[in-house]
C-alpha positions in Angstrom: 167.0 83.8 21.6 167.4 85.8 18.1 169.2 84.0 15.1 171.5 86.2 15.5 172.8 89.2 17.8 174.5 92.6 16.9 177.2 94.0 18.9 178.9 97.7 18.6 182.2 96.8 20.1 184.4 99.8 18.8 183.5 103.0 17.0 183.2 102.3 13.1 183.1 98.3 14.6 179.9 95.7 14.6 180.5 92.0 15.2 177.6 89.7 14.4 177.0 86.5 15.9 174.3 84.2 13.6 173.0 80.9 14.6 173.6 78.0 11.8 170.7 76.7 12.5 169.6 80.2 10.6 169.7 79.7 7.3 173.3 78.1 7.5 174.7 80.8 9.5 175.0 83.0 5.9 173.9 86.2 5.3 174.7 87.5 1.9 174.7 91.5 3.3 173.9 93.4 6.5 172.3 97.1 6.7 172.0 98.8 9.7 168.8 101.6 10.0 167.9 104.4 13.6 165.3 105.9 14.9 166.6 109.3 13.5 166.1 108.2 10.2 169.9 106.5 9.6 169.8 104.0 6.7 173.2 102.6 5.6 174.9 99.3 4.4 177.4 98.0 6.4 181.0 96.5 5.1 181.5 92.6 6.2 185.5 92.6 6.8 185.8 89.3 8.0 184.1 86.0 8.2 185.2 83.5 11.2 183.4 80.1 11.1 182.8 78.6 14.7 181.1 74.8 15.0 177.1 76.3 16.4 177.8 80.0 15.1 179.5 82.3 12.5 181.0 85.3 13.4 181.3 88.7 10.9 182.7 92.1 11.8 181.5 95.2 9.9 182.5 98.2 9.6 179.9 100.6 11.0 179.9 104.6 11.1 182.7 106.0 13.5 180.5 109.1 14.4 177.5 107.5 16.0 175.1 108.9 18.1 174.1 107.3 21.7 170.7 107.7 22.8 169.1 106.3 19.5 167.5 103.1 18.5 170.1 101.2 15.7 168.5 98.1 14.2 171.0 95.9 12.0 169.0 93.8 9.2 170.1 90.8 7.1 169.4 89.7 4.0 166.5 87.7 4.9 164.6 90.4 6.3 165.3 89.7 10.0 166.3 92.6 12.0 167.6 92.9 15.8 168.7 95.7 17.8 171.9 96.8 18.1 173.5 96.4 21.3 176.0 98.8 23.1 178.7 96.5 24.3 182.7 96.4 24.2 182.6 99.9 22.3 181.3 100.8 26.2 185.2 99.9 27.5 186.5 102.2 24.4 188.9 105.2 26.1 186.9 107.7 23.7 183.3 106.3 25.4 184.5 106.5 28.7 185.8 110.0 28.5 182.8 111.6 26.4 180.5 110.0 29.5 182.7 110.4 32.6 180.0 112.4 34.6 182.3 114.3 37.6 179.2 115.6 39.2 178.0 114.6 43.0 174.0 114.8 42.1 173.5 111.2 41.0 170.8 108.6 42.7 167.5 110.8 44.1 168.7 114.5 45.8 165.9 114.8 48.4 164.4 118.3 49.7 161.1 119.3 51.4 159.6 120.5 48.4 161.5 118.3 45.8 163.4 115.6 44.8 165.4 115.4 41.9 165.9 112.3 40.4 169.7 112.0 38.1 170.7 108.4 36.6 173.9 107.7 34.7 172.7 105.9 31.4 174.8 106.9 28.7 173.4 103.8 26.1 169.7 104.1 27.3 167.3 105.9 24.8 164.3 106.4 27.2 164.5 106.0 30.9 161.2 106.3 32.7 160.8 107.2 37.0 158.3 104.5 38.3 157.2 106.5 41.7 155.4 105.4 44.0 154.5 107.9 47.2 152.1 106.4 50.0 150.6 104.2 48.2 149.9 106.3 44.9 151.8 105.3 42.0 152.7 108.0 38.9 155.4 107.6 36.5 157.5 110.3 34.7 160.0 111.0 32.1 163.2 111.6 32.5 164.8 114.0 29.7 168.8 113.5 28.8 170.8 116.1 29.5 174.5 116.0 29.2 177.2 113.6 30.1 175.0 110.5 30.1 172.5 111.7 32.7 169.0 111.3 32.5 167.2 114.2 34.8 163.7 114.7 36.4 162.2 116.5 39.2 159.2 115.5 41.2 157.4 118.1 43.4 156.2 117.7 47.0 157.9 116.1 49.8 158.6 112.5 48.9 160.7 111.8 51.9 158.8 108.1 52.3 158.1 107.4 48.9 160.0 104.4 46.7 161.4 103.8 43.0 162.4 102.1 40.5 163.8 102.7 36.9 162.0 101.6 33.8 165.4 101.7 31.2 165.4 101.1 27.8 168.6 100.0 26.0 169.8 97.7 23.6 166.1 96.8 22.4 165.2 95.7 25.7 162.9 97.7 28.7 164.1 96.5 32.0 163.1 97.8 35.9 166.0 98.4 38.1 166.8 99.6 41.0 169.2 103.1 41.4 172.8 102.0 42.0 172.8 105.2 43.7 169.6 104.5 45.9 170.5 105.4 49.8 168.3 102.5 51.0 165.7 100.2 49.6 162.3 98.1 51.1 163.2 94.4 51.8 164.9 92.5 49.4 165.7 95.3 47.3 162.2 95.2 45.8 162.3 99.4 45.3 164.7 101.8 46.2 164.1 104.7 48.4 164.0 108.5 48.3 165.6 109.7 52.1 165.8 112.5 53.9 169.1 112.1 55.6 168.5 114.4 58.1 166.8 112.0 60.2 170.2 110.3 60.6 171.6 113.9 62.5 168.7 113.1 65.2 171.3 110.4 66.4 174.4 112.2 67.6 178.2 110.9 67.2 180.3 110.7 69.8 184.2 111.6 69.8 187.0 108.7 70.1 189.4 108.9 72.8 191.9 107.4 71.7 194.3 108.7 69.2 195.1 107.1 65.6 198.4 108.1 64.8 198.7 105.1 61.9 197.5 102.2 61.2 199.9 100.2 63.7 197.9 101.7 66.4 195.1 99.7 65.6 193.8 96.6 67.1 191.5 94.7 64.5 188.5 92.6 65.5 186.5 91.0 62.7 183.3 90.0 63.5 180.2 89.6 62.2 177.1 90.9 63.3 174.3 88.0 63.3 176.9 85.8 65.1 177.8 88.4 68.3 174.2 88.2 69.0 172.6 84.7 67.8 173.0 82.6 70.0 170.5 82.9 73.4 173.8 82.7 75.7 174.8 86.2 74.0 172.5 87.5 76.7 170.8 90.2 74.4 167.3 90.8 74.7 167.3 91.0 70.5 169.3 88.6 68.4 171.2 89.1 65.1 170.2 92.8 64.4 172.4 96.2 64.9 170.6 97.4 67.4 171.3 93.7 69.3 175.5 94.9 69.3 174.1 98.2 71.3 173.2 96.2 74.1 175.2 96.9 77.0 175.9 94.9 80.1 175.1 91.7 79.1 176.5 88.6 80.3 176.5 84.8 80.7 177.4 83.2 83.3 178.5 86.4 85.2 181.0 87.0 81.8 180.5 89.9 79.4 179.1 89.1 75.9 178.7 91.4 73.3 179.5 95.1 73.6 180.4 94.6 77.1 182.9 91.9 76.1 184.3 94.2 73.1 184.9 96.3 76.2 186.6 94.3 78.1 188.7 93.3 75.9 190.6 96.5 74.6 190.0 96.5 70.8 190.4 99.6 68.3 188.7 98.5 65.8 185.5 96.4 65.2 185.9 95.3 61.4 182.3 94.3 60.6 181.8 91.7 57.8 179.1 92.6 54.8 176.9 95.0 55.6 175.9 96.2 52.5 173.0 94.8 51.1 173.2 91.1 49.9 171.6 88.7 48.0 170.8 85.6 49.8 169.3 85.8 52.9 165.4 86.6 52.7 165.2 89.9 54.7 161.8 89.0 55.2 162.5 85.6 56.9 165.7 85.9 57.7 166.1 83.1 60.1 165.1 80.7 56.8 168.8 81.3 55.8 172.5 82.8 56.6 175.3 84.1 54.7 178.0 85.5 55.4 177.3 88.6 52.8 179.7 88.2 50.2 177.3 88.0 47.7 176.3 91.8 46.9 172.9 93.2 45.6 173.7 96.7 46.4 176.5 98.7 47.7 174.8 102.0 49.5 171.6 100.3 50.8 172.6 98.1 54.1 171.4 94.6 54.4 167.6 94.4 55.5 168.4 91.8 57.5 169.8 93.3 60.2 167.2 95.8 60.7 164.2 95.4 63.2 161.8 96.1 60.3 163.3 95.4 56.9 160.1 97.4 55.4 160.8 100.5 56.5 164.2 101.7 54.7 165.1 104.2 57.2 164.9 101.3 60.1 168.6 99.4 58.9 170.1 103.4 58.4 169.0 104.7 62.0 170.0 101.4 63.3 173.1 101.0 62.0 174.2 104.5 62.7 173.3 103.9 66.1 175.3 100.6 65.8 178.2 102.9 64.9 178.0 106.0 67.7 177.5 103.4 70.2 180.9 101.9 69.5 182.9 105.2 69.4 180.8 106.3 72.1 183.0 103.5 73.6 186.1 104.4 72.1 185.9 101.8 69.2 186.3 102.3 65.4 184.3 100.5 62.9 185.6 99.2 59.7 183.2 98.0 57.2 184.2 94.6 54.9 183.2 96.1 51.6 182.8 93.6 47.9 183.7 95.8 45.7 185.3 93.0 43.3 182.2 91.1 41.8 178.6 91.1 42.0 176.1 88.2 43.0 174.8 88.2 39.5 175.2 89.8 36.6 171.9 90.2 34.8 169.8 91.4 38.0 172.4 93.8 39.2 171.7 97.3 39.1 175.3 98.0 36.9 174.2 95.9 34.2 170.4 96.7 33.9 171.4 100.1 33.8 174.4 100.6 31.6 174.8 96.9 30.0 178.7 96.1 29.5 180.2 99.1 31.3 180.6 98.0 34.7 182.4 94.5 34.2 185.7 93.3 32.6 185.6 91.5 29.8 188.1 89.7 27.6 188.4 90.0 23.8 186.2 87.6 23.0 183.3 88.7 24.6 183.5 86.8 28.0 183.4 87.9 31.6 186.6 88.2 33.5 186.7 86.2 36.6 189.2 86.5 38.3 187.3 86.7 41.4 186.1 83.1 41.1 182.4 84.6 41.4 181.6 84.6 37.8 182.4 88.4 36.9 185.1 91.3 37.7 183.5 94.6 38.3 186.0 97.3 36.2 186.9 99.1 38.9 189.5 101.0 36.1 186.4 102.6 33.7 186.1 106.0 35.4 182.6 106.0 36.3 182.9 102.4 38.1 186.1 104.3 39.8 184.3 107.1 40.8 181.4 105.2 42.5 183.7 103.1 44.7 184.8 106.2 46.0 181.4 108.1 46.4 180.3 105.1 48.2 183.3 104.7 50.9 182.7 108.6 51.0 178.8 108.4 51.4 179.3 105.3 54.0 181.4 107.9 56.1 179.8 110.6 55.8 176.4 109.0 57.1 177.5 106.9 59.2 180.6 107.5 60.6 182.6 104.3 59.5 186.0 104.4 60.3 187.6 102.5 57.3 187.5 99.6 55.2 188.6 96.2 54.6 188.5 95.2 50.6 187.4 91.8 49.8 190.2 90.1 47.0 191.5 93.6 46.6 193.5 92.2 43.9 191.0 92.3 41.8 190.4 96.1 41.8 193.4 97.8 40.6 196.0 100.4 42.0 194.7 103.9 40.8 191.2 103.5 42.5 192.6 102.3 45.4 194.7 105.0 45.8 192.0 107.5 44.7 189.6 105.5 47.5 192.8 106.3 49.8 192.8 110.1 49.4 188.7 110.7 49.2 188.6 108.7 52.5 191.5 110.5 54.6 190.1 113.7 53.8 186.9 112.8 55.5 188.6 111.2 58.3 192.3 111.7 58.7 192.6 108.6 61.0 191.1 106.0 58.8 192.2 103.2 58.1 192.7 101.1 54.2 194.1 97.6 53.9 192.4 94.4 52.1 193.7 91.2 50.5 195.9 91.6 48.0 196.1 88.1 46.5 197.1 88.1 43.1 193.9 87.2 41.2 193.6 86.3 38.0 191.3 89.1 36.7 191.9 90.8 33.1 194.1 93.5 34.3 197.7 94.6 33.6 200.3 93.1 36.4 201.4 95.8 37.4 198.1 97.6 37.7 196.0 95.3 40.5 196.2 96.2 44.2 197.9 93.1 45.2 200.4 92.5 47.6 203.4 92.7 45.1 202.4 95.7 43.9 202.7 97.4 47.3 205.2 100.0 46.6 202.5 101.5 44.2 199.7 102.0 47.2 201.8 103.7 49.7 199.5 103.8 52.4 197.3 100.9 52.0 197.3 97.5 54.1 197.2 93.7 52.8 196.8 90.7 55.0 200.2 88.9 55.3 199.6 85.1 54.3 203.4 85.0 55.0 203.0 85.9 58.6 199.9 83.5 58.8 201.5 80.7 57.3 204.5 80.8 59.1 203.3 81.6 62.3 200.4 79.1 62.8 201.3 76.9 59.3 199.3 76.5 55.9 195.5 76.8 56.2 193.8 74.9 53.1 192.7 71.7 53.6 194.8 69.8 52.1 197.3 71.6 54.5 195.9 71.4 57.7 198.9 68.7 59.0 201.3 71.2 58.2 202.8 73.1 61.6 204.3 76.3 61.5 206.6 77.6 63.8 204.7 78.5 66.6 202.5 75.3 66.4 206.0 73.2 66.4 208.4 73.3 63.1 211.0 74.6 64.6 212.6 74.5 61.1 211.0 77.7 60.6 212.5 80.0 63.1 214.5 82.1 61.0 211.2 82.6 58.6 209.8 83.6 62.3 212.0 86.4 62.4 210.9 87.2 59.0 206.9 87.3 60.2 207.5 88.9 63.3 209.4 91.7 61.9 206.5 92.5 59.7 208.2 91.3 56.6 209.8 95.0 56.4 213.2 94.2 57.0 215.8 93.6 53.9 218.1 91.2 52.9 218.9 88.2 54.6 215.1 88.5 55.7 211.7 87.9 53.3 210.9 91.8 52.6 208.0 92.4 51.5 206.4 95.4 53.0 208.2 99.3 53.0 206.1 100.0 56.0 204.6 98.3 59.1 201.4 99.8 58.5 201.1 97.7 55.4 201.3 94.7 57.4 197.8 93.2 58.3 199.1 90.4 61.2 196.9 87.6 61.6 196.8 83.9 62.2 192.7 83.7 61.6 189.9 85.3 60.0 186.4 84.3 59.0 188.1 82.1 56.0 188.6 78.7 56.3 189.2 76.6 59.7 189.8 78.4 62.7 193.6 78.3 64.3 192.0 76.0 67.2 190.5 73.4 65.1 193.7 73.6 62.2 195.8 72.4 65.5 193.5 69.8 66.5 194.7 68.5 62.9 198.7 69.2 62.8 199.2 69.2 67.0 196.6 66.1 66.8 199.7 64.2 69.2 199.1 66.9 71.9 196.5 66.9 75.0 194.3 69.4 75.0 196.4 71.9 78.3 199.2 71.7 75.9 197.3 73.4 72.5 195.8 76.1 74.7 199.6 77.1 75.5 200.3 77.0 71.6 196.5 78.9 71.3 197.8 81.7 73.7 201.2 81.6 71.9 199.5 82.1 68.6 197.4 85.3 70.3 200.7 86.6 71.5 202.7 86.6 68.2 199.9 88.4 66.7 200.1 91.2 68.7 203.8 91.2 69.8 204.8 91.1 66.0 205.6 94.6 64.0 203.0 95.3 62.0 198.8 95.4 62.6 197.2 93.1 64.8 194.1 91.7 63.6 192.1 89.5 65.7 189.3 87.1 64.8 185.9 86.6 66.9 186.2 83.6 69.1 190.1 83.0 68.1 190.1 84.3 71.6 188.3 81.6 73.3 189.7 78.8 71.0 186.6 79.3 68.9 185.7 76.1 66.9 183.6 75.5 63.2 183.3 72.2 64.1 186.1 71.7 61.2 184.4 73.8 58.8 186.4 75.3 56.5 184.1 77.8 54.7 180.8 78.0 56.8 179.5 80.9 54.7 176.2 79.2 54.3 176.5 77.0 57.2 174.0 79.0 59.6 174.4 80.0 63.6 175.1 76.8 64.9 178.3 76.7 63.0 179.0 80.4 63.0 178.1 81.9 65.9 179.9 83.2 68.9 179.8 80.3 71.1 180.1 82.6 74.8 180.2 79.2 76.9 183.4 78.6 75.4 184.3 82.3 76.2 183.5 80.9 79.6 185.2 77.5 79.4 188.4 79.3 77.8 188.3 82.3 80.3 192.3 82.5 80.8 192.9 82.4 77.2 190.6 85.9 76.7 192.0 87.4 79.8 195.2 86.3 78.3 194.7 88.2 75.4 192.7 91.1 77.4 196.9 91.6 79.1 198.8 91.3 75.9 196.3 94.0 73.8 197.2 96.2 77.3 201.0 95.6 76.7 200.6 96.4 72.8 198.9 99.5 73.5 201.4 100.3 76.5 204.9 99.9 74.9 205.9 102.2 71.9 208.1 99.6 70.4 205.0 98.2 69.2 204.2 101.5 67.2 206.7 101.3 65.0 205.4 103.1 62.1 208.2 103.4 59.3 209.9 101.2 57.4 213.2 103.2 58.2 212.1 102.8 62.1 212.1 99.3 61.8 215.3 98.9 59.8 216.9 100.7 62.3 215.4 99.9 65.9 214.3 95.9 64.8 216.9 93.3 65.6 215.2 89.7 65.4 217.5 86.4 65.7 217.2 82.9 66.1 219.1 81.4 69.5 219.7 78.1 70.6 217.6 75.7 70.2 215.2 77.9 67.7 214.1 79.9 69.9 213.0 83.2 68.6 214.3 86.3 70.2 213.2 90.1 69.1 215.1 93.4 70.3 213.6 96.3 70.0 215.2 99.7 70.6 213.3 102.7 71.6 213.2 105.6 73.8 209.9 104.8 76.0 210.0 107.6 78.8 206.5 106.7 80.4 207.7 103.2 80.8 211.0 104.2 81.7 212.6 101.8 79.2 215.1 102.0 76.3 215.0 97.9 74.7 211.9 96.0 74.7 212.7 92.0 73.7 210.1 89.4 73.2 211.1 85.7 73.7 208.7 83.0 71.6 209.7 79.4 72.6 207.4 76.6 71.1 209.0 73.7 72.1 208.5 71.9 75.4 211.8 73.0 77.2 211.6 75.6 79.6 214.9 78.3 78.5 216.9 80.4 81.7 218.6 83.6 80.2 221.1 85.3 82.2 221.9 88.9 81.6 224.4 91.4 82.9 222.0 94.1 82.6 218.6 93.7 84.7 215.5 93.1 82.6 211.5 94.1 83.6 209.3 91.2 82.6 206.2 92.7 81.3 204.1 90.0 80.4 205.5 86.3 81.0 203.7 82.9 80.4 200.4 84.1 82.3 200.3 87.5 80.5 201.1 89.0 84.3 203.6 91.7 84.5 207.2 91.2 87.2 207.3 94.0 89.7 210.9 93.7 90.4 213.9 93.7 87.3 216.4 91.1 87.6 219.5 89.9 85.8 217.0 86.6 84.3 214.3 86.1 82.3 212.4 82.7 82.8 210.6 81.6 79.6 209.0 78.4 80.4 208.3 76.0 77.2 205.1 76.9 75.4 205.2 80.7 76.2 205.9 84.3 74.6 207.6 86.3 77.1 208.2 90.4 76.8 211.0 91.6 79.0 212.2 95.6 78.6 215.4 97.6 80.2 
């Protein structure tokens, strides 16, 4: 480490950091010289002393040139170069550099390739090529913008690269942050011809997305559908393993077969995108769940039959993709777009140092994603590759939408912008993430969170409301608390809060202006599943009894306004063994365990019936916050038990009010009605086939009646 470093943080601004164990930390005058010939002293303004360190600011020329070597000397002869870093975040930077073309990363064609990198501070960038087996290097000239340019002749469709990039005094390899694919590990990225991916044809969806509250969300992820040897696929743990049709166990579906079966829209799919810790080489030597990202066009090598071969994980996970529209299922990718897995390695930083993370005004990263680092999703060129790589993703693949990780950390513009780009691609797509409020270095009133939905009119955030009052706190130091539907009944008029979607005003919780910014869900991949949480809280109850409150807990997700989301195995009363974050914890912990899919057959029929009735009944496609002010009549009747009227005109099912009954306690409830009532789905998901003047809601059940 240098005696002291040199920062431009501002035009006309240098701060110096010197060690005291340099000469005292004193430096009696600073001069700063270029490669172009620049020689000028530079004005000390200030003087701050620190216990290990002083600090100076200069004043520096306010008309410097980027692409050129700056050296700042003291007055004992030591010199160090100048690096670029906050004057990277200045408005004036960011507009001279904001580069709108498409043409960045490697542009393949049969006779050429042309290779385009974004490296406004770099002052020599050098193309390390290798092409079967023969390895050249070549010069890439600046051009405009902050682009470095070269073209390569011949047809490099199979050849690899990396990035020799010299900046701030320093040479580093890198990978392209633009790079299509890369060879295992991320070793070299890889020049593609993305025709090979139109060999594998698409397949049109059947059914119709007319907003997001059509969907029916299934998060899964794609080692654990397939890992375990009662999955019944002849491959384990790959893409190609969730294109195995009719497999079984035990005479039950698994896999595909069983998405099938069990009526889902959409098949969210955690972390695809490349990832840092799992050896794609061995990949059975670790697991992850793949929120830890490397890079964020290349997929994870993991996954892939032959992690060597960077085309293998692209033709495999497009097939991955037309196999499930091919049976009328959407996929949704679970994109990271908040921090990377570190800092130093990652193509952002190696490439343009600074630029591509927060900072706060002393220097350090933001992190307000708890990883270690924010990525500035607000500089315009970090903006604009979030939203070339949701429209590449699309575009050769086929995705169908996206799921942001802490969505709160990126802020409301891009997501927006992300918004747009996508739905012109694919009108029927679908945005939503979790917008927790994190504590990144952003404006309030600027971050994608939940309170600042009214700013992101058509994006989704996963309702912790909902969740919590539904199935009751998840942390572990909450597990013993119930919610409603696992048996405070002191929550029943927050009940009718949840199942409204949290869309209706005053004297309910509002939070949402539209159902399709309501992501329902009791479970996902974080912390303990809903199953083992009531083994906890309902710890009084036999075993017969929590399966009622399981199926109740299915039910209330998809009866409830809003979109359903589903978690693997919730279904089957899926079980971490009282893990609350497995990330790491490999396939015995995390993987779909399809004995208990057998064990737990009627809860998954069960839920097979009530994703039927959702799909069936329009009430349930409420899709405007005005719809559900006006048709949405919840209440709380005796004994807390939770009723919900819905009005609506349903001419194929011949019906004007749909009502659905949730009683969690342990007394069966008679209601007698003037009117005749249709039960659709009672305490065995089963539909009546005669309307009568009472509906029978036995205790422990969800029951859907319509007239």
């Amino acid at each position: 480490m240098p005696a002291f470093q040199a920062y431009a943080d501002d035009f006309g601004k240098i701060t110096i950091w010197m060690n005291r164990n340099f000469y005292g930390g004193r430096s009696d005058f600073f001069y700063l010289t270029s490669s172009s010939g620049m020689y000028i002293d530079l004005l000390v303004n200030r003087v701050d002393e620190h216990p290990d360190q002083v600090r100076y600011d200069l004043t520096s020329p306010a008309d410097m040139v980027f692409g050129v070597e700056y050296m700042v000397h003291d007055s004992h002869g030591l010199a160090v170069p100048l690096q670029m870093r906050m004057i990277t975040h200045n408005p004036v930077f960011m507009k001279q550099f904001d580069y709108a073309g498409d043409d960045l990363g490697s542009q393949y064609h049969l006779l050429y390739t042309d290779f385009n990198l974004w490296a406004p501070t770099a002052t020599n960038v050098v193309l390390r090529l290798i092409n079967y087996g023969e390895e050249k290097s070549y010069k890439l000239t600046y051009d405009a913008k902050g682009v470095w340019r070269t073209t390569v002749n011949g047809d490099l469709s199979h050849a690899v690269y990396t990035y020799y990039v010299t900046r701030n005094g320093e040479t580093v390899e890198t990978l392209d942050p633009y790079a299509l694919s890369s060879t295992a590990n991320g070793r070299f990225s890889a020049v593609i011809d993305t025709d090979v991916l139109n060999e594998i044809p698409d397949y049109p969806l059947k059914t119709k997305i007319r907003s997001n509250v059509d969907a029916i969300i299934y998060e899964c992820h794609v080692r654990d559908v397939t890992s375990a040897h009662s999955s019944g696929t002849r491959t384990h743990g790959k893409f190609v393993s969730m294109c195995e049709d009719h497999t079984e166990w035990k005479g039950y579906p698994t896999g595909l077969a069983y998405f099938k079966e069990l009526g889902i829209t959409h098949l969210q799919l955690q972390p695809v995108l490349d990832y840092a810790t799992v050896d794609e080489l061995h990949p059975d030597r670790g697991y992850n769940w793949g929120y830890d990202p490397a890079q964020y066009i290349a997929l994870e090598g993991s996954y892939a039959t032959n992690p060597k071969d960077p085309y293998c994980r692209m033709k495999e996970f497009r097939q991955l993709v037309t196999t499930m529209h091919k049976n009328d299922i959407r996929v949704t990718l679970d994109v990271v777009f908040n921090h990377m897995y570190d800092v130093d390695s990652s193509p952002f930083a190696r490439v343009v140092p600074y630029y591509y993370y927060r900072y706060n005004d002393d220097g350090y990263l933001s992190n307000g994603s708890y990883c270690g680092n924010d990525l500035n999703s607000n500089s315009p060129m970090m903006r604009r590759y979030f939203i070339h790589v949701c429209e590449i993703l699309m575009r050769l693949y086929g995705v169908d939408g996206y799921r942001f990780d802490l969505m709160g950390v990126l802020d409301v513009e891009t997501m927006n912008e992300i918004h747009d780009a996508v739905k012109k691609i694919r009108p029927d797509a679908i945005i939503y993430g979790e917008g927790w409020d994190m504590p990144t270095i952003l404006d309030p009133r600027q971050k994608a969170c939940i309170v600042n939905q009214d700013l992101m009119p058509e994006i989704g955030h996963f309702n912790d409301f909902f969740r919590d009052t539904v199935k009751g706190k998840t942390s572990d130091d909450q597990k013993y608390v119930r919610g409603y539907i696992t048996g405070d009944m002191d929550m029943s008029f927050a009940m009718c809060s949840a199942i409204s979607g949290n869309v209706l005003h005053e004297p309910y919780f509002y939070r949402f202006s539209s159902p399709c910014k309501t992501i329902n869900s009791v479970e996902t991949h974080d912390n303990g599943t809903a199953w083992d949480k009531m083994r906890v809280c309902n710890g009084n109850e036999n075993h017969d009894t929590r399966l009622l409150r399981m199926k109740m807990l299915i039910a209330s997700t998809l009866f409830s306004i809003g979109v359903p989301f589903l978690h693997a195995g919730e279904e089957f009363c899926g079980t971490k063994n009282d893990n609350s974050n497995s990330y790491n914890a490999g396939d015995a912990i995390n993987q779909m365990n399809w004995d208990r899919a057998v064990q737990n057959r009627d809860v998954v029929v069960y839920t097979e019936k009530a994703i039927k009735v959702r799909k069936n009944f329009l009430a349930f496609h409420l899709s405007t916050g005005e719809q559900v002010a006006n048709y949405v009549h919840p209440s709380v009747g005796e004994g807390s038990v939770v009723f919900m009227d819905i009005t609506c005109e349903d001419e194929k099912n011949h019906c004007t009010l749909l009502r659905v009954i949730f009683n969690p306690t342990y007394d069966n409830k008679d209601y007698y009605e003037q009117e005749q009532w249709l039960t659709v789905f009672d305490q065995y998901g089963n539909a009546h086939e005669t309307p009568e003047n009472h509906i029978y809601v036995p205790g422990l059940s969800v029951i859907v009646a319509v007239r």
